[in-house]
SEBARO-115642 format. One line per 10 residues: number of its first residue (from 1); their letters; for each residue x, y, z of N, C-alpha, C. Coordinates in steps of 0.1 Angstrom, whole numbers, plus 2048, in hexadecimal, padded with zeros to 3 digits. Example, Ala and Ser with C-alpha at 12.3 -4.5 7.8 and 13.67 -1.06 7.14 Angstrom:
REM SEBARO-115642
1) as) 884 7C7 84E 87B 7D3 84E 884 7DF 84E ~ 880 7EA 847 889 7F5 847 881 800 84F;
***
This chain:
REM SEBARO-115642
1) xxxxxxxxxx) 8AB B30 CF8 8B7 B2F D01 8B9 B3D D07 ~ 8BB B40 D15 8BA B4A D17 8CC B4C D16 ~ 8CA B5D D18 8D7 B61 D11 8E3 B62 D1B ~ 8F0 B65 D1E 8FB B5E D26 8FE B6E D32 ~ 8FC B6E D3A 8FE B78 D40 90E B7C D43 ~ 913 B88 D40 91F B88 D40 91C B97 D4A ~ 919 BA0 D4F 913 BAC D52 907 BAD D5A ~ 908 BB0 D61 8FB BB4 D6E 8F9 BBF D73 ~ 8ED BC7 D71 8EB BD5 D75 8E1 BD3 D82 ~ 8E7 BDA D89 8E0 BDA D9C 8D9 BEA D9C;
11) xxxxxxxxxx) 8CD BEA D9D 8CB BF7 DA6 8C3 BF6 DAD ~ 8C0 C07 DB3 8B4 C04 DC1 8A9 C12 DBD ~ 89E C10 DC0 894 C16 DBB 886 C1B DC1 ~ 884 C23 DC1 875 C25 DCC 879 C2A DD8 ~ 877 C27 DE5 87A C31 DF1 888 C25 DF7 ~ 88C C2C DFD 89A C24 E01 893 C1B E0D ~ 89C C13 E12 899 C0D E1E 8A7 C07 E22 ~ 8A6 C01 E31 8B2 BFD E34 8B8 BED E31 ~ 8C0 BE7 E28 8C6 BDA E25 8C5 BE0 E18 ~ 8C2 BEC E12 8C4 BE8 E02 8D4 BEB DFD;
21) xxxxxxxxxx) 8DF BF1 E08 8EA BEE E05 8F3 BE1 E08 ~ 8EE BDB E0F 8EF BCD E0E 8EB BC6 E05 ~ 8E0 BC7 E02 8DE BBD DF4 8E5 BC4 DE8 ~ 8E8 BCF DE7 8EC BD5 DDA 901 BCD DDC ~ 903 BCB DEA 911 BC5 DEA 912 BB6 DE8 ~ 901 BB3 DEE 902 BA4 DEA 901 B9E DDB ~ 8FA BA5 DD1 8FB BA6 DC3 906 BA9 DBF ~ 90D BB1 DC5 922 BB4 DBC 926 BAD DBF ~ 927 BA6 DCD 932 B98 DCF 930 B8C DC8 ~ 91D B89 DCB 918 B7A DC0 921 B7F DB2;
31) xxxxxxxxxx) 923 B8A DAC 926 B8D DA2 932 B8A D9C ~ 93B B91 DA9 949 B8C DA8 94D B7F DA9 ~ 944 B75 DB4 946 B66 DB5 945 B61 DA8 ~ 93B B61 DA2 93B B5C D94 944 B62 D89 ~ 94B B6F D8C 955 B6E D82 94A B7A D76 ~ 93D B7E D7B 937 B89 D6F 938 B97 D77 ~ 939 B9F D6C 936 BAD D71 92C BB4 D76 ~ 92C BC1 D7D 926 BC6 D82 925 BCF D7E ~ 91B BD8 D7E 919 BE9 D7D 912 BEB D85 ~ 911 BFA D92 903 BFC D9A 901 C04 D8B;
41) xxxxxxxxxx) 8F4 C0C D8F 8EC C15 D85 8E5 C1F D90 ~ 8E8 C2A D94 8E7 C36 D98 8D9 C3A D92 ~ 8CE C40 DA1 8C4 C42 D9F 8BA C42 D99 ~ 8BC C2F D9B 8B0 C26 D94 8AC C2A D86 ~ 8A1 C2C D83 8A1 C2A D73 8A4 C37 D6F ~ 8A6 C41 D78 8A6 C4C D6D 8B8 C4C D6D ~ 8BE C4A D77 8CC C46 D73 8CD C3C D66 ~ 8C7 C30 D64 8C7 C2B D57 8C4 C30 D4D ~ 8BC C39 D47 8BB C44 D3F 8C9 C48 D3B ~ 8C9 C4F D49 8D8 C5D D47 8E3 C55 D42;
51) xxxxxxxxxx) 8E1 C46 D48 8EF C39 D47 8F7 C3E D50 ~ 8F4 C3D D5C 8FC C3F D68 902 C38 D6D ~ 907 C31 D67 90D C24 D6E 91A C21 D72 ~ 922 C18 D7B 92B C1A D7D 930 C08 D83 ~ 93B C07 D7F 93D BF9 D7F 942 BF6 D8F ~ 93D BE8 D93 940 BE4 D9F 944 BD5 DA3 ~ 94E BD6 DAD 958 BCB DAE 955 BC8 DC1 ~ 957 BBE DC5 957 BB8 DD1 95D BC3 DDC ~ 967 BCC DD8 970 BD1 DE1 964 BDF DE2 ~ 95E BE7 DDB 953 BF1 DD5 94B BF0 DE0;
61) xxxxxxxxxx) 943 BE4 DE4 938 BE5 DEA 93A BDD DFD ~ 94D BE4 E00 953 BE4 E0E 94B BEE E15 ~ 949 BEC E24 942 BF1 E2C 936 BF8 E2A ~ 92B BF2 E25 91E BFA E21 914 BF0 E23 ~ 917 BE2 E26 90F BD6 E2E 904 BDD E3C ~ 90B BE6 E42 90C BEB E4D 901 BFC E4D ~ 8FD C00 E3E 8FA C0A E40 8EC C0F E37 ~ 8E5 C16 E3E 8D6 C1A E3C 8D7 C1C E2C ~ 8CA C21 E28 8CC C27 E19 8CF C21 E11 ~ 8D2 C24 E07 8DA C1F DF7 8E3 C25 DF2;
71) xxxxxxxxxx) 8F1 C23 DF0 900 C2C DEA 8FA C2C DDE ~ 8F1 C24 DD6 8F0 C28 DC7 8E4 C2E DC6 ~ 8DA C34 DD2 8D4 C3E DCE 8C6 C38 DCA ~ 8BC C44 DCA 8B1 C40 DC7 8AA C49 DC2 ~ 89D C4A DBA 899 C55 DAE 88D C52 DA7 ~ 881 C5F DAB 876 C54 DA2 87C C5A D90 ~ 871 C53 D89 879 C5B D7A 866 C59 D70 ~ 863 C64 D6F 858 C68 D68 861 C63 D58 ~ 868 C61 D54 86E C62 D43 86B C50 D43 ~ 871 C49 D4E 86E C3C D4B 863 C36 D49;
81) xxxxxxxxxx) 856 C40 D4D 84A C3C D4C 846 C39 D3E ~ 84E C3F D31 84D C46 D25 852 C39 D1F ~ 850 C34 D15 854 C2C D0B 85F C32 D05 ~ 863 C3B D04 871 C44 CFF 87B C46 D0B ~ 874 C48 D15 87D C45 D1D 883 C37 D25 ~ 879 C2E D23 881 C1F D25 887 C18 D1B ~ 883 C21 D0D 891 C1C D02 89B C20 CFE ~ 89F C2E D07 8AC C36 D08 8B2 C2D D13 ~ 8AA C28 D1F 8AD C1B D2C 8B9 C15 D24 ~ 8AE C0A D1C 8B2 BFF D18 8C2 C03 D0E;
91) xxxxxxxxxx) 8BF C0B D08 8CA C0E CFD 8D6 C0F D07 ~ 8D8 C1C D10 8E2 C1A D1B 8E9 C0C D21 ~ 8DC C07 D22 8E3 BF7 D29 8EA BF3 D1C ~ 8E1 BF2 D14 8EB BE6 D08 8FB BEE D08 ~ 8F8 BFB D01 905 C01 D02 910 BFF D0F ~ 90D BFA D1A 91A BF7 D24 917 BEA D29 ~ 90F BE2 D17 910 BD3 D1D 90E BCF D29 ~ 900 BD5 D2F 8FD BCD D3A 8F1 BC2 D31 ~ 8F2 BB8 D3B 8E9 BAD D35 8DB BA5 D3C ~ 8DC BA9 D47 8D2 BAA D52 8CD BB6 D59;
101) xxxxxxxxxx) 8C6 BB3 D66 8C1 BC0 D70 8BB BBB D7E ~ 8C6 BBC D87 8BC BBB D94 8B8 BC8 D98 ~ 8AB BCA D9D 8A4 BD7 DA0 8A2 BD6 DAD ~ 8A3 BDB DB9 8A1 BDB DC7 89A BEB DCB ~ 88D BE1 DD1 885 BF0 DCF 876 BE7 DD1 ~ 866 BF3 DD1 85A BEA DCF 854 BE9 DC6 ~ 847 BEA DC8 83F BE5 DBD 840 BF0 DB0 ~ 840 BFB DB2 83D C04 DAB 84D BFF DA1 ~ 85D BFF DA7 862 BF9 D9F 863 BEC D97 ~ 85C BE1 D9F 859 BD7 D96 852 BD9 D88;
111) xxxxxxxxxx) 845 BE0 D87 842 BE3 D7D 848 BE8 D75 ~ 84F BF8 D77 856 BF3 D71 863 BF1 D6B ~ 866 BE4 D6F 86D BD9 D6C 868 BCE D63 ~ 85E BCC D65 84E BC4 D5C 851 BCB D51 ~ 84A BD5 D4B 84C BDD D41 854 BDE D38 ~ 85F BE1 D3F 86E BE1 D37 873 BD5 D37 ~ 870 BC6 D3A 874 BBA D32 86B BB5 D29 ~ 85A BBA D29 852 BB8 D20 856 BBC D11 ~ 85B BCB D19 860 BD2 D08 86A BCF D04 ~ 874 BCA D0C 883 BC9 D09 887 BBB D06;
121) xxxxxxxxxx) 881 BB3 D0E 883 BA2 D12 891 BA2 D17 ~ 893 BAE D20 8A0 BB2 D2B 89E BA8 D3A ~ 8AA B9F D3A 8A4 B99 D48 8A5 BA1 D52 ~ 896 B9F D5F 89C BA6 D69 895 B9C D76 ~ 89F BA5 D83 89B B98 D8E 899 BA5 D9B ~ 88F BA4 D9F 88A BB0 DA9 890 BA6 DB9 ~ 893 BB3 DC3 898 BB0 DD2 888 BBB DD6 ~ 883 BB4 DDD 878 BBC DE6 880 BC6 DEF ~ 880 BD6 DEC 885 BE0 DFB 87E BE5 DF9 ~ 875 BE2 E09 86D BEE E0C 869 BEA E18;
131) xxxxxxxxxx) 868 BF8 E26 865 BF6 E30 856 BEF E34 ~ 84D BF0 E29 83F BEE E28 837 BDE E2A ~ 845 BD6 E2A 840 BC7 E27 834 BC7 E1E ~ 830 BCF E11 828 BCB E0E 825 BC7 DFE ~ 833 BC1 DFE 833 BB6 DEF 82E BA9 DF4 ~ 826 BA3 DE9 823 B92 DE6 82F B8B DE5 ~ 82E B81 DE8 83D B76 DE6 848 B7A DED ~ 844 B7D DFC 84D B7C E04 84C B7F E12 ~ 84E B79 E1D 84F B83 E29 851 B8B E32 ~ 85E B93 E2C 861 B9A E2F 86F BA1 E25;
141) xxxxxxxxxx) 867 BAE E21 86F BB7 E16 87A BBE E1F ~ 888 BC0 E12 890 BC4 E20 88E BD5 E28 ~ 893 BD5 E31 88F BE2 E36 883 BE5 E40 ~ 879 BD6 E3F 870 BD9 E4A 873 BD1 E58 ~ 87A BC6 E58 87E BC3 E65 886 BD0 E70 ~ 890 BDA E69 897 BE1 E72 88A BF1 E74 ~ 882 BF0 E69 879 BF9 E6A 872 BF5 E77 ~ 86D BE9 E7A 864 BE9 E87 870 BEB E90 ~ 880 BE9 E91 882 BE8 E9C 884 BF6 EA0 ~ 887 C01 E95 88A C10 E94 87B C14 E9E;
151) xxxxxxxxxx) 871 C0E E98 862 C14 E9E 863 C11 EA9 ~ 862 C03 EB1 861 C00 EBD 869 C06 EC5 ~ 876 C02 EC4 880 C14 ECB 87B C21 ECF ~ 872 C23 EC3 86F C34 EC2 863 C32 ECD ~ 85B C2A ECD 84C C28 ECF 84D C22 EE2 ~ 85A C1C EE8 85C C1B EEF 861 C28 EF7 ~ 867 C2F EF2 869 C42 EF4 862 C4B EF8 ~ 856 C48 EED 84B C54 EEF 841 C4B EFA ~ 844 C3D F02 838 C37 F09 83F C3A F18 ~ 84D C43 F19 850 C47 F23 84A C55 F2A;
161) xxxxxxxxxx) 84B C5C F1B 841 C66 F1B 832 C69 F22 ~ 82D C5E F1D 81B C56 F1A 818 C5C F29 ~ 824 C4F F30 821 C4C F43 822 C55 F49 ~ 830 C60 F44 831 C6B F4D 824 C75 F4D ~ 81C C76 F43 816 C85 F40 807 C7D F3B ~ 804 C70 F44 7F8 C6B F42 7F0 C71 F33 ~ 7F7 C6C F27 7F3 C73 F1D 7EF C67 F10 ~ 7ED C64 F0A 7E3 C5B EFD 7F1 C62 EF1 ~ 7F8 C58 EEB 7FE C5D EE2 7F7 C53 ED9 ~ 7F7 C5C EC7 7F3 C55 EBC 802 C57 EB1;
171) xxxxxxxxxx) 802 C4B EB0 816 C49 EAC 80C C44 E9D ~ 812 C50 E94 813 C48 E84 81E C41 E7F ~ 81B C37 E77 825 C31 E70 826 C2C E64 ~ 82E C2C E5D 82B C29 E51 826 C1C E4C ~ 81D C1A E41 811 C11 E3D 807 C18 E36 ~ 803 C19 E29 801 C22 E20 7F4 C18 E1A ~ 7F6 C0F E1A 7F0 C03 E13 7EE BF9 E1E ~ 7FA BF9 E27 7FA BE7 E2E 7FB BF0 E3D ~ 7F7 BE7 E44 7FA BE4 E52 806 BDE E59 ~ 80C BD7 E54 817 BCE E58 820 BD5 E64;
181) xxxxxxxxxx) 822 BE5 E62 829 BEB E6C 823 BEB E76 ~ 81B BF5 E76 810 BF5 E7E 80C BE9 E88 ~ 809 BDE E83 800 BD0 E8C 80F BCF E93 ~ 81C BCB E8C 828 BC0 E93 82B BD0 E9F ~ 82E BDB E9C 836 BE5 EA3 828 BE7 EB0 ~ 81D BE7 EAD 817 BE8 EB8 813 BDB EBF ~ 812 BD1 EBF 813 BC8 EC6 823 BC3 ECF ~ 82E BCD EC7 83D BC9 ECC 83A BD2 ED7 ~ 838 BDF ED4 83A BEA EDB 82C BEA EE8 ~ 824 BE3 EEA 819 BE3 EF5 80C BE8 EF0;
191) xxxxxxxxxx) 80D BF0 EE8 800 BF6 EE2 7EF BF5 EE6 ~ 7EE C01 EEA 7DF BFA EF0 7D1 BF9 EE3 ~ 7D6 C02 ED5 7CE BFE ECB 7D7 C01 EBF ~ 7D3 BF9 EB8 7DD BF7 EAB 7D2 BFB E9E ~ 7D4 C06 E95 7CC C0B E89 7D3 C08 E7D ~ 7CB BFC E74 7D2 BFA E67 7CC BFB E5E ~ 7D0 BFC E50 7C3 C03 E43 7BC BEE E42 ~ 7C0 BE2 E49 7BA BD7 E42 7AF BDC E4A ~ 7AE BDF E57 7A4 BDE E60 79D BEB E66 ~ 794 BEB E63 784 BF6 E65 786 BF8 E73;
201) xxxxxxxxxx) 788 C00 E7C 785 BFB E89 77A C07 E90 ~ 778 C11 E88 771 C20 E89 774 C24 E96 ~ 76E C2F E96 76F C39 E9F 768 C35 EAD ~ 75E C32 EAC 754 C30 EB6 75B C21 EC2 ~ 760 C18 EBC 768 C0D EC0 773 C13 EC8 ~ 77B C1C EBD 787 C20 EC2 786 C27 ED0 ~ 779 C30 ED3 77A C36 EDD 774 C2A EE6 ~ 76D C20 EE4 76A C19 EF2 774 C10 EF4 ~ 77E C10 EE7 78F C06 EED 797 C0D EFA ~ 793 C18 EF8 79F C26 EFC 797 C24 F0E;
211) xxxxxxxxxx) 78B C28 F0C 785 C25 F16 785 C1A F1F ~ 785 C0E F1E 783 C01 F1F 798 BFF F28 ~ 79F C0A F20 7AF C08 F25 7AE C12 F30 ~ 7A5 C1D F31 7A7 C2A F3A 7A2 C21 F44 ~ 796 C19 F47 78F C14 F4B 794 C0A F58 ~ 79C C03 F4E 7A6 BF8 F55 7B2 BFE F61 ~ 7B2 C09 F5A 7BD C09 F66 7C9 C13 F61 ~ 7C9 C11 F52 7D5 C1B F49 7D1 C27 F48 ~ 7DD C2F F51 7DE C3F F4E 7E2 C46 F40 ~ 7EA C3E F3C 7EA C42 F2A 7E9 C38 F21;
221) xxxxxxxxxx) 7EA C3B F11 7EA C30 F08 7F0 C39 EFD ~ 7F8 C29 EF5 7FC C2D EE7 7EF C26 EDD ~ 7EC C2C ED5 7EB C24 EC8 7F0 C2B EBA ~ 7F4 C1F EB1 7FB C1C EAC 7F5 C1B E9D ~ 7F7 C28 E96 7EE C2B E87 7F6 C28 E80 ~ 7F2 C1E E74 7F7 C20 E62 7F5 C29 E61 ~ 7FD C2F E57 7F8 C3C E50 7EE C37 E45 ~ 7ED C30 E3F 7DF C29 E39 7CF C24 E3F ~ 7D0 C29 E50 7C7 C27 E55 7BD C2C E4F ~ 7B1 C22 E4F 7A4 C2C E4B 797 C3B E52;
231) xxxxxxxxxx) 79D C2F E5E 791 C3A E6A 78E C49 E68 ~ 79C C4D E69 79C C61 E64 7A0 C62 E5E ~ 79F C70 E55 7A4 C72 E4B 7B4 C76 E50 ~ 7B7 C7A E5B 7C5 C78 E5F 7C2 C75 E6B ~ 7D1 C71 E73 7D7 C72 E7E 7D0 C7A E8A ~ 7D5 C88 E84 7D1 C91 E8A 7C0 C94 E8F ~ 7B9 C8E E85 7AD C8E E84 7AA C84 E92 ~ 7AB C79 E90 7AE C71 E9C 7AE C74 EA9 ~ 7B7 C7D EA9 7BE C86 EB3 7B1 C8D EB8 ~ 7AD C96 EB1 79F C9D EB3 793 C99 EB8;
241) xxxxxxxxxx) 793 C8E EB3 788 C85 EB6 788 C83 EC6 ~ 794 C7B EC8 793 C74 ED7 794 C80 EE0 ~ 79E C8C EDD 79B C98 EE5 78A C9E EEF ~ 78A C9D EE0 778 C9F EDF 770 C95 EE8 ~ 772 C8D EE8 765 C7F EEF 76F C7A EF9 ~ 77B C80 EFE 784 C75 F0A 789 C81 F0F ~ 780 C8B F18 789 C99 F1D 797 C94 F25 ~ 794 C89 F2B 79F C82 F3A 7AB C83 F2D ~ 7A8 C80 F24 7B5 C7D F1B 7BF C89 F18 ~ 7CE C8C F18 7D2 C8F F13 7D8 C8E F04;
251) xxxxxxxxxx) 7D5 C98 EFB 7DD C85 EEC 7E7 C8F EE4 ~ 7F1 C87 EDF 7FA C89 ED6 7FB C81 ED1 ~ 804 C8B EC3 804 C7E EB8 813 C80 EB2 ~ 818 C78 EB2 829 C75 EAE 825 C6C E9B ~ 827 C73 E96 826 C70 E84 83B C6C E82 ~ 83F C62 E86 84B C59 E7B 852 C5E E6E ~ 849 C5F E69 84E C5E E5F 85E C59 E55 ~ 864 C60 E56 871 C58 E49 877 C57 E56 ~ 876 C59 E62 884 C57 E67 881 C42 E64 ~ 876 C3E E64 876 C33 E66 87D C29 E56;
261) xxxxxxxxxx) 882 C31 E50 889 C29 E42 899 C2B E43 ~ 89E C31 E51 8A9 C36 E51 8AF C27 E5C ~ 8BF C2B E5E 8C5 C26 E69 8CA C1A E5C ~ 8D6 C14 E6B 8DB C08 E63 8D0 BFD E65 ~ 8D2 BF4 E5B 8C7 BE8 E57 8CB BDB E67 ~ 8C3 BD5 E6A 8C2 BCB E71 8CA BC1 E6F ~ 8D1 BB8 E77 8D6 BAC E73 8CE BA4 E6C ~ 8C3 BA0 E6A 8B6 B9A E62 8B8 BA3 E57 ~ 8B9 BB0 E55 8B6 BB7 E45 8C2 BB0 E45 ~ 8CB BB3 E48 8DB BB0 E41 8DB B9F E3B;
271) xxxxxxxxxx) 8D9 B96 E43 8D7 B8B E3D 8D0 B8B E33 ~ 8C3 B8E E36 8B7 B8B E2C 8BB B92 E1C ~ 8C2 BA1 E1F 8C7 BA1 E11 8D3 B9A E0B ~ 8DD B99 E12 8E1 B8A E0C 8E3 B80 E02 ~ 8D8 B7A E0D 8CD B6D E08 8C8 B77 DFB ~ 8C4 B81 DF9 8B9 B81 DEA 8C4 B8B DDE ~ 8D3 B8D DE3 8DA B90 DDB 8E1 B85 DD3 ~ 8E0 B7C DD7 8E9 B6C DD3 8E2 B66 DCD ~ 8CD B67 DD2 8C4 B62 DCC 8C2 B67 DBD ~ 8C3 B75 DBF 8C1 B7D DB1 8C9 B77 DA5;
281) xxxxxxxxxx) 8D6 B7B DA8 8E0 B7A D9F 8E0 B69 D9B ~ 8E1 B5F DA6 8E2 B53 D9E 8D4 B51 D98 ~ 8CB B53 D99 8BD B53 D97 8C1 B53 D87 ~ 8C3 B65 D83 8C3 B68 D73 8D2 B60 D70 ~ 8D9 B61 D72 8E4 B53 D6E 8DC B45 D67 ~ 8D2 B41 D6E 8CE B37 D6D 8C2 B33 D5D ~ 8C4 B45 D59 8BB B4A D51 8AA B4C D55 ~ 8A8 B4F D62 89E B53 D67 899 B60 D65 ~ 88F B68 D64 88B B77 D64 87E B78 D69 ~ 87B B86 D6C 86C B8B D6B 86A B83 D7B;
291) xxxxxxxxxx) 871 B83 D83 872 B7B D90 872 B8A D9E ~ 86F B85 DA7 872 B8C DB0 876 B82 DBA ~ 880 B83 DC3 887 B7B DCF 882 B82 DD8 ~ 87B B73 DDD 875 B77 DEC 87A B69 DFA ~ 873 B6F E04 877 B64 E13 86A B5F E14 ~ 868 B55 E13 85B B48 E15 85D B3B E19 ~ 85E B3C E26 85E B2F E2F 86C B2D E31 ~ 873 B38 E36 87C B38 E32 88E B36 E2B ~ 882 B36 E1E 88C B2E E11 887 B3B E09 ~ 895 B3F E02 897 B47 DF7 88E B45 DEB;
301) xxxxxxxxxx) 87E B4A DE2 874 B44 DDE 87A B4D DD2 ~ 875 B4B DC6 871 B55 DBB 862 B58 DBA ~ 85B B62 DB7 84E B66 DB5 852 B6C DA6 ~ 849 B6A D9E 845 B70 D92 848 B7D D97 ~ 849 B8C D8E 847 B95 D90 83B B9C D92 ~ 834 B9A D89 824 B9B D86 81C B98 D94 ~ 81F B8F D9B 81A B87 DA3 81D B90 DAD ~ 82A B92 DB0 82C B9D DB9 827 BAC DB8 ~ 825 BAF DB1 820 BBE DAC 812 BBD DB2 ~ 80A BAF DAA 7F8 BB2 DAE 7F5 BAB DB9;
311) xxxxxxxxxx) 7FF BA4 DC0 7FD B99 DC9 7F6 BA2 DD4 ~ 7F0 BA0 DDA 7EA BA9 DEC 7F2 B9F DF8 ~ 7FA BA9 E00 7FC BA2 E0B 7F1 B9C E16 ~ 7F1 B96 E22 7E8 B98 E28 7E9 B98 E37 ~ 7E5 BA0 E3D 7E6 BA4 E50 7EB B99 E55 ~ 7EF B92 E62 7F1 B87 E6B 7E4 B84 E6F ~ 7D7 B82 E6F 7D1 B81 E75 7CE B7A E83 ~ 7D7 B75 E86 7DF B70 E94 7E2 B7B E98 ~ 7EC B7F E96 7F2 B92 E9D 7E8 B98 E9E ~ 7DD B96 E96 7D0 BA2 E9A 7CA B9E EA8;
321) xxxxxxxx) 7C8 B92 EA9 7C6 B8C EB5 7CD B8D EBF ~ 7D6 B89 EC0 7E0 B8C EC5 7E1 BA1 ED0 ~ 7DE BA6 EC7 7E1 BB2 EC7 7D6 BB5 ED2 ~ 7C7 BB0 ECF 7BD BB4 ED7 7BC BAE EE3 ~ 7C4 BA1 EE8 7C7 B99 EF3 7D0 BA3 EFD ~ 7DB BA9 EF3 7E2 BAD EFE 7E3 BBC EFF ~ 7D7 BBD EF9 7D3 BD0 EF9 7C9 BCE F0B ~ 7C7 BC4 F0C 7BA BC6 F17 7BD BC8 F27;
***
């Protein structure tokens, strides 16, 4: 029989993104609807250690629907890695009677999350945040919908630039592992070539894409790098390259970076966390764990945790097509 939840511990963990203050409000209200308590827990697991916690009610998590980041903070923690350190965790929870754990955050927090219900048999129910879209068991993680719209804005900016000063910009973006930014933001944004770590596209190609656009009639180009791309060992290198073999070219390179995890969350984040704050909490109510809430067809899914951790997303391969249609 699983055991009666009276207490629910919310935090957020790994790099921030935008909706995870929304879903951290949608977890306190499910909370309050039902009549159980709430605690956030202050900079993820290593706040649970210290027992950082602090109790939360419906009225707590007013105006923050609306706002980038995480109020409860975020923190990696080397101690939780430690068997001593995830049973100082656990001891804190019991001591302020929490009796569950929603974690919002990625893979690196799922695990662990895995770990510490292996050792503890502590329920827990993971919210995918992360700009990266690149958890299994779901569509879309929160924080990457308003990430492409942050990119495309930016990317629309620097292609005013491009035309005035007939120049080749190489715009990095975050994608470390996945493509997902990269393919949707440069096919939104016009992109005359799109670099992602799924897809090889080399050097030698790249320059007869670049070519093939100078060719046609285009005085400048964007393209549009993961930072996981494989081609160069950076950006920059990139950069060098086409200097070198494309004199006509002018090139710059605009590197993103965090500004793209910032800003307020999208109407899509805001909903979508929501939907996986209500999913969470009734979810472990139901005596469910070891779950992660995700968007699949769009219906609120549970995925094993496990599943999500090793799962591999995979490209659009449509959008890849897509992308080379209307690069030409």
């Amino acid at each position: 029989m699983p055991k009666t939840i009276k207490k629910i511990g919310v935090m957020t963990s790994g790099g921030d993104s935008p909706g995870m203050n929304a879903a951290i409000r949608s977890v306190v209200r499910t909370c309050a609807y039902h009549k159980i308590e709430c605690v956030g827990i202050y900079r993820g697991f290593e706040g649970m250690i210290e027992g950082d916690f602090k109790s939360m009610d419906a009225r707590s998590v007013k105006d923050i629907i609306n706002k980038g980041g995480t109020v409860l903070k975020s923190a990696r923690s080397q101690e939780f890695r430690t068997v001593e350190g995830r049973k100082t965790a656990h001891d804190k929870l019991i001591e302020a009677n929490v009796d569950a754990l929603v974690i919002i955050g990625g893979d690196g927090s799922f695990t662990g999350a895995l770990i510490f219900n292996n050792e503890f048999d502590f329920p827990v129910m993971g919210i995918p945040g992360t700009i990266d879209n690149d958890i299994f068991g779901t569509t879309h993680t929160l924080g990457y919908d308003t990430a492409l719209n942050t990119v495309v804005e930016v990317i629309d900016k620097i292609r005013d630039t491009a035309s005035s000063h007939n120049r080749l910009f190489f715009v990095e973006v975050m994608g470390r592992d996945a493509g997902h930014i990269a393919l949707n933001v440069g096919v939104g944004a016009g992109a005359e070539e799109i670099l992602i770590p799924e897809e090889d596209l080399g050097l030698d190609r790249l320059l007869e894409s670049l070519r093939r656009s100078k060719q046609s009639g285009k005085s400048s180009s964007i393209v549009v790098v993961a930072e996981g791309d494989k081609i160069g060992k950076s950006v920059f290198e990139l950069k060098d390259y086409v200097e070198a073999n494309m004199t006509e070219y002018e090139v710059r390179v605009s590197v993103l970076g965090h500004m793209q995890r910032g800003g307020p969350p999208s109407c899509f984040d805001r909903v979508l966390a929501s939907r996986m704050g209500v999913k969470a909490v009734e979810s472990l109510l139901d005596g469910q764990t070891n779950y992660m809430v995700g968007l699949l067809n769009d219906v609120m899914a549970l995925t094993p945790l496990d599943h999500a951790v090793k799962g591999k997303t995979k490209i659009n391969l449509e959008l890849l097509r897509v992308s080379e249609i209307m690069s030409t």
